[in-house]
C-alpha positions as a Python dict, from the first residue, in 0.01 Angstrom:
ca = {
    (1, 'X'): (0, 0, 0),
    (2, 'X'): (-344, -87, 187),
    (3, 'X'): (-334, -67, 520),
    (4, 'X'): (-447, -436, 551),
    (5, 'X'): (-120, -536, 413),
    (6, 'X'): (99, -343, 650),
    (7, 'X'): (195, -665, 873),
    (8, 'X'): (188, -1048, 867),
    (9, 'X'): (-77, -1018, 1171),
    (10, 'X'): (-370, -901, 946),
    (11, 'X'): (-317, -1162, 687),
    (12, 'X'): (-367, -1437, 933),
    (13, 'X'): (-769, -1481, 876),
    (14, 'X'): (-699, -1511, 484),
    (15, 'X'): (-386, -1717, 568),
    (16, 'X'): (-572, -1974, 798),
    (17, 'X'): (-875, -2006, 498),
    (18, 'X'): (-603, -2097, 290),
    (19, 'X'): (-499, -2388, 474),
    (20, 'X'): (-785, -2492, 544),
    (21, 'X'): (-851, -2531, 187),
    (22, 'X'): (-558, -2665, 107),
    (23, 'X'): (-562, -2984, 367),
    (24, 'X'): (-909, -3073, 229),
    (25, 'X'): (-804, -3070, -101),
    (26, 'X'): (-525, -3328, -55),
    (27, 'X'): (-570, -3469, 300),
    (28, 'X'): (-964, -3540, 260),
    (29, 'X'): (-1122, -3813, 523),
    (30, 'X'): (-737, -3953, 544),
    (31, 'X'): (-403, -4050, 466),
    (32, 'X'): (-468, -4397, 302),
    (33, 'X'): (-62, -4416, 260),
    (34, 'X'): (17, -4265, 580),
    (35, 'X'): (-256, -4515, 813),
    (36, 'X'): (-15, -4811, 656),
    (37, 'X'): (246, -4733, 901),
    (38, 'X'): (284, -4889, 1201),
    (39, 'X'): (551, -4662, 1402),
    (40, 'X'): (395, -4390, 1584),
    (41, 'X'): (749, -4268, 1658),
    (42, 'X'): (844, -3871, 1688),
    (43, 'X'): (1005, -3785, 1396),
    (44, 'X'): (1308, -3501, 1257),
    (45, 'X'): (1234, -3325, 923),
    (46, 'X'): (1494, -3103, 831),
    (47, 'X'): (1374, -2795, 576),
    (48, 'X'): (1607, -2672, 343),
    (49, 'X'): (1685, -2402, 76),
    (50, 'X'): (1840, -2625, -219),
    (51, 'X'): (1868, -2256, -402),
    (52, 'X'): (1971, -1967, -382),
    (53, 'X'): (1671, -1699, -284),
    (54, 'X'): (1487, -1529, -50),
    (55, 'X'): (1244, -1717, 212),
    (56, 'X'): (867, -1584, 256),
    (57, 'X'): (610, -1818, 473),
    (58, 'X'): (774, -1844, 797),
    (59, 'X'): (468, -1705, 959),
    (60, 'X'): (235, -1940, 799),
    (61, 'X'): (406, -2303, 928),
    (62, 'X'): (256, -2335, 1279),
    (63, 'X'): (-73, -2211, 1133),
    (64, 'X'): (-36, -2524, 887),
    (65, 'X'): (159, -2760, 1122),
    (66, 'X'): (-141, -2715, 1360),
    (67, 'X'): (-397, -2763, 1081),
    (68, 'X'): (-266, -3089, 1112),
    (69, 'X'): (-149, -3203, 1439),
    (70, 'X'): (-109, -2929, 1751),
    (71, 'X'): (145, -3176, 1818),
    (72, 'X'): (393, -3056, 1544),
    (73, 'X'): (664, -2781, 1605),
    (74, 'X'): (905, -2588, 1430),
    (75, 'X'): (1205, -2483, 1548),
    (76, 'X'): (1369, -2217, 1309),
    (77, 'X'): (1764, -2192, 1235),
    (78, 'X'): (1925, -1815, 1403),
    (79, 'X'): (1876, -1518, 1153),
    (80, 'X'): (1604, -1691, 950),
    (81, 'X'): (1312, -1511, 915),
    (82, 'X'): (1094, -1382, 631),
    (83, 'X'): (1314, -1185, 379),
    (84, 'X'): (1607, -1384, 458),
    (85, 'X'): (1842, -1481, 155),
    (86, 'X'): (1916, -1813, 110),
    (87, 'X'): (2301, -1864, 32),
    (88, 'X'): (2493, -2130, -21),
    (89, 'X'): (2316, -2415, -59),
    (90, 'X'): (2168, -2667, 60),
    (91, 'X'): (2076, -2361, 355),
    (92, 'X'): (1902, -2527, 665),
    (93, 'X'): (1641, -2323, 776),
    (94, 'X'): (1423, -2513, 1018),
    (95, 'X'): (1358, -2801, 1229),
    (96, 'X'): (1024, -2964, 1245),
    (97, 'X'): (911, -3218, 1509),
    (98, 'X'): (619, -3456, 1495),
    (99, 'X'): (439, -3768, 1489),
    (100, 'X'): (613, -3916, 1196),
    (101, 'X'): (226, -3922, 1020),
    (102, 'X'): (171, -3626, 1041),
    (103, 'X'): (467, -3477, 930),
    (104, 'X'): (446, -3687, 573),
    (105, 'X'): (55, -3598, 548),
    (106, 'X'): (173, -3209, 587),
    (107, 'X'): (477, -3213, 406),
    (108, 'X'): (340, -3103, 83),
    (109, 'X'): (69, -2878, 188),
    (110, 'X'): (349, -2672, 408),
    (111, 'X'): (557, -2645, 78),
    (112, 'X'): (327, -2568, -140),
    (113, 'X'): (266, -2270, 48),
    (114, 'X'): (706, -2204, 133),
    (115, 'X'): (762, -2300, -229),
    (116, 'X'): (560, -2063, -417),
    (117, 'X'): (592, -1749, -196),
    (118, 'X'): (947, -1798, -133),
    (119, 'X'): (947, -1790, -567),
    (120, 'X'): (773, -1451, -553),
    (121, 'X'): (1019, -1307, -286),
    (122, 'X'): (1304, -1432, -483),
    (123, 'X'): (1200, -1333, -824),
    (124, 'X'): (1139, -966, -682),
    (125, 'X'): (1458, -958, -512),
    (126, 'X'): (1647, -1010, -846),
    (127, 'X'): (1451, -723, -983),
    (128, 'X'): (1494, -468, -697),
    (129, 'X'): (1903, -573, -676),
    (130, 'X'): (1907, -511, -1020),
    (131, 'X'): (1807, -142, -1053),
    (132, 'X'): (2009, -66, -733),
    (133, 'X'): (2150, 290, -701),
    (134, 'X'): (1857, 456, -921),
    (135, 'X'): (1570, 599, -788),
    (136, 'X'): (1303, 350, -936),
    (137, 'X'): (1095, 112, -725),
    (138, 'X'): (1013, -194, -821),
    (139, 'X'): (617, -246, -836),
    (140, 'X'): (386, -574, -856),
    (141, 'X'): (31, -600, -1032),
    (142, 'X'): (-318, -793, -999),
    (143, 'X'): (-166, -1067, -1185),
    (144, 'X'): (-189, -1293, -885),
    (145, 'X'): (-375, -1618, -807),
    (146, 'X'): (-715, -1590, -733),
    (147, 'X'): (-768, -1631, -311),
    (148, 'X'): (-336, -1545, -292),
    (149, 'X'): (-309, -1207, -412),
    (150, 'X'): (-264, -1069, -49),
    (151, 'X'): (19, -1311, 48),
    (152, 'X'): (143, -1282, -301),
    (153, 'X'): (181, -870, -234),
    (154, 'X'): (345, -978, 93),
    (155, 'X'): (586, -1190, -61),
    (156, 'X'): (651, -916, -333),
    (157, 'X'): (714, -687, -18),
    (158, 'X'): (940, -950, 140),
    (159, 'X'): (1145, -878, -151),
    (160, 'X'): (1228, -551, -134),
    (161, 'X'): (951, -467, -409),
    (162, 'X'): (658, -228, -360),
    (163, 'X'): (260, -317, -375),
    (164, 'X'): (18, -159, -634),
    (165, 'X'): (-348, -122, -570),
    (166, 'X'): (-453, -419, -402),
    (167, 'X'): (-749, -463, -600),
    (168, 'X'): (-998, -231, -800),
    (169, 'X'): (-1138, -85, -491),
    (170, 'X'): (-855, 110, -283),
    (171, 'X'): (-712, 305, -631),
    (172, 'X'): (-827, 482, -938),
    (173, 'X'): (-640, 307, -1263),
    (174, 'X'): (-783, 455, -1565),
    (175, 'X'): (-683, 176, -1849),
    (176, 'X'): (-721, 197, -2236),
    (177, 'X'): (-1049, 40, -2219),
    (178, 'X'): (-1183, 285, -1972),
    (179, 'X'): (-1092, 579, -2251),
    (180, 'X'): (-1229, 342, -2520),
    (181, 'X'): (-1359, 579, -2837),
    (182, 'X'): (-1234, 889, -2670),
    (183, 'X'): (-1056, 1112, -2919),
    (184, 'X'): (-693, 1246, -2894),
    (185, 'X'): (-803, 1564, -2849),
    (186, 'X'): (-1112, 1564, -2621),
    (187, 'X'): (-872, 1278, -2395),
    (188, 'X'): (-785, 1552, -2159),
    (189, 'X'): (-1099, 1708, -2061),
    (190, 'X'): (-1299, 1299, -1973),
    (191, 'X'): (-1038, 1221, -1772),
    (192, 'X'): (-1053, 1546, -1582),
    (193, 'X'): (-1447, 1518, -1571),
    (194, 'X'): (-1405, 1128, -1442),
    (195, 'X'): (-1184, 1310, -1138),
    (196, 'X'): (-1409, 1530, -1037),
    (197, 'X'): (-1650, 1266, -995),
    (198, 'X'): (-1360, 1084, -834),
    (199, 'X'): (-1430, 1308, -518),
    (200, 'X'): (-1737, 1188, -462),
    (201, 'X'): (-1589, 805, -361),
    (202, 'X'): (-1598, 740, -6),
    (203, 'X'): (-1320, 618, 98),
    (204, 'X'): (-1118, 833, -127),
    (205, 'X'): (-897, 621, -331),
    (206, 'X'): (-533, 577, -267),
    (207, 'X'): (-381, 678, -539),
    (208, 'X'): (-522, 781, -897),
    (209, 'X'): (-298, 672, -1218),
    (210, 'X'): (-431, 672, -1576),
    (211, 'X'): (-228, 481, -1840),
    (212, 'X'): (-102, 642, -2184),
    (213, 'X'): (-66, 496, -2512),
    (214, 'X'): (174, 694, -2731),
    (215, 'X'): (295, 1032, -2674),
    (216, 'X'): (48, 1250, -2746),
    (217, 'X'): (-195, 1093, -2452),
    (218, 'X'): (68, 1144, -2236),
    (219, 'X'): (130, 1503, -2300),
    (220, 'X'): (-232, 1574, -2273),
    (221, 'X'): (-241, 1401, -1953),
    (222, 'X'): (14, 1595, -1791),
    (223, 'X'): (-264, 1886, -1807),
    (224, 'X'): (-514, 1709, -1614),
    (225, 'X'): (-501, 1848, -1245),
    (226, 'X'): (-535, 1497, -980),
    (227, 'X'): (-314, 1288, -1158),
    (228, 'X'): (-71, 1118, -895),
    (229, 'X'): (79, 849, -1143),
    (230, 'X'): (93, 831, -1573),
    (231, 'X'): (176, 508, -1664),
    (232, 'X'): (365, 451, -1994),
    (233, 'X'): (242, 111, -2142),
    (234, 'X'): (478, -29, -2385),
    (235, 'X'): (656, 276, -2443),
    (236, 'X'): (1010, 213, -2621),
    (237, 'X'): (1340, 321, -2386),
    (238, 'X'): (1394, 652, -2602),
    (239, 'X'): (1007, 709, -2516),
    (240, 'X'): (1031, 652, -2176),
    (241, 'X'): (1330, 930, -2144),
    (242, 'X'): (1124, 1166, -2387),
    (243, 'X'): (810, 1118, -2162),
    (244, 'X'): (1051, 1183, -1848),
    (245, 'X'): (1249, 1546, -2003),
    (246, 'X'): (848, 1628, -2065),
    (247, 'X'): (737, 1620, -1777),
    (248, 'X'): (1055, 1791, -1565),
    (249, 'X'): (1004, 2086, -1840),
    (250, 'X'): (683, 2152, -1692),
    (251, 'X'): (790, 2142, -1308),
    (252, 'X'): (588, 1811, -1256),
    (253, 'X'): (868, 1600, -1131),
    (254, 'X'): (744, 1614, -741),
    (255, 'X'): (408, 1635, -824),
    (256, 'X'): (344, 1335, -1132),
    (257, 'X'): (546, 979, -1122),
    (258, 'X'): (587, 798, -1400),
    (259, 'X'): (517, 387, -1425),
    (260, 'X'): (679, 179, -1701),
    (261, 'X'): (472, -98, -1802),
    (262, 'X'): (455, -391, -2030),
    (263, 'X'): (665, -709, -2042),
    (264, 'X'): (958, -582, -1842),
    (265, 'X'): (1218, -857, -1822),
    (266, 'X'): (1513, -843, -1588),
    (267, 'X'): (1751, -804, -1879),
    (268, 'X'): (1570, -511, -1950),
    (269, 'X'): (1442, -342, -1587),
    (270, 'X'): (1837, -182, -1527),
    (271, 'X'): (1797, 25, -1837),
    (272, 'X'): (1430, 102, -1758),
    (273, 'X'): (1530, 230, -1433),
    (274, 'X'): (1805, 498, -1549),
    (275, 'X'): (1552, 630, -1788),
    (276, 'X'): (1475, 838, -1475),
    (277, 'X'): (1113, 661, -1368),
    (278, 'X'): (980, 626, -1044),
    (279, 'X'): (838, 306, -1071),
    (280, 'X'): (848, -49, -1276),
    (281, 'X'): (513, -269, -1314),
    (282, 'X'): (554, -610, -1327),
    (283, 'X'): (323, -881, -1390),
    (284, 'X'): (567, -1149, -1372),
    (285, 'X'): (644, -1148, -1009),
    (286, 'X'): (364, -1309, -908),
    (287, 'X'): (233, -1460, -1261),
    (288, 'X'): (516, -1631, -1326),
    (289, 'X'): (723, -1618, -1024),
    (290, 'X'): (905, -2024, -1038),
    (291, 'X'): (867, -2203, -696),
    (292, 'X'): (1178, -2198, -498),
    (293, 'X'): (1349, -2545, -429),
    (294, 'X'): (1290, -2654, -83),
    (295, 'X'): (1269, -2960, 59),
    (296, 'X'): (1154, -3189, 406),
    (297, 'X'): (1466, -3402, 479),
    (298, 'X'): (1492, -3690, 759),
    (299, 'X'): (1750, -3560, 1011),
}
């Protein structure tokens, strides 16, 4: 995990840009609805969890209350926090305070934001409860929306789930099309040559993985000296615990994990994980996470 996603505290400056964004795209010059009313009475806006899931945002509401109006507050339930699970509901989580204008201009902004990374906490929570008790970790991907990929990682981390590279400058990930028109047998000695060269990159990279296609990549790849990660890209379940006896023959175990990749579903991940892997890739926690339902309710 990059050390710029270690806390809430250094995602602030990307946070705030966000808003900022986000009120000029739906607030613009005004609130044509919201300068019909007449009352400039304080107003009670209950928000809710009308799922079950896991909440990520809480840090980001003042920063888009006061986008709005410094006048707005929020006033959160005991125990809730990011990470917490919703249960039973509808769950109230917080109390916000306002102008009544303001708090209908920022309703759906602050949402928006709730909604979606609330999904991605939730999503990855299902996936992380559901390989409990083996020794695989659940792991996102760059499959994020563009300007949200690190509060998407944060959610991902609010649910229990672990964070790839961040992007393609902290790790080494040598894909398929990196290899392209590399033979079989010469597969072994370009990837070694590319590490070498790999020493040369200051900063060193976090990690280095190179993805496998089919056995036989893989077992050359377990002969290549720098490798910290292989991962297995659509390999089948009786592949994945081939590839795994492999490389504990060879003594590897503490020295090489192993990555399953490729359209992992949660009906699937469980078996994944007993196949004795270290770690699961998956796209769809933050490509496809659904927002979770939460809502702004009149107290």
């Amino acid at each position: 995990m990059s050390e710029e996603l270690a806390d809430w505290s250094a995602l602030h400056q990307r946070a705030a840009e966000l808003v900022r964004l986000a009120k000029e795209e739906d607030l613009g010059a005004r609130d044509a609805t919201g300068e019909l009313l007449t009352s400039e009475s304080v107003a009670q806006y209950r928000l809710a969890g009308r799922e079950c899931g896991v909440l990520c945002g809480c840090p980001l509401v003042p920063t888009v209350l006061a986008a709005y109006d410094e006048r707005l507050v929020v006033e959160w339930s005991e125990e809730v926090a990011d990470g917490y699970r919703i249960e039973e509901p509808p769950n109230p989580l917080a109390v916000i305070r306002g102008p009544l204008r303001s708090v209908l201009a920022v309703e759906r902004t602050l949402l928006n934001f709730l909604q979606h990374l609330s999904g991605v906490a939730s999503l990855t929570r299902r996936f992380v409860d559901a390989i409990e008790g083996t020794h695989a970790r659940i792991y996102d991907t760059r499959k994020t929306i563009p300007g949200f990929r690190a509060l998407d990682k944060y959610a991902v981390r609010c649910g229990g789930g672990c964070n790839h590279r961040m992007g393609l400058f902290d790790a080494i990930l040598i894909k398929e099309n990196h290899l392209a028109g590399v033979e079989p047998g010469r597969l072994a000695g370009v990837v070694f040559e590319m590490l070498n060269r790999a020493s040369e990159l200051d900063p060193a990279p976090v990690f280095v993985e190179v993805e496998a296609h089919g056995f036989d990549q893989f077992e050359a790849l377990l002969s290549v000296v720098g490798i910290d990660v292989i991962m297995l890209d659509n390999f089948s379940l009786p592949e994945i615990e081939q590839a795994v006896r492999r490389r504990d023959e060879l003594g590897l175990g503490d020295k090489v994990e192993l990555e399953a990749s490729g359209g992992v579903t949660l009906d699937q991940v469980r078996a994944v994980a007993d196949t004795g892997v270290e770690r699961i890739a998956i796209g769809a926690l933050t490509h496809s996470a659904p927002a979770l339902d939460l809502a702004l309710e009149p107290v």
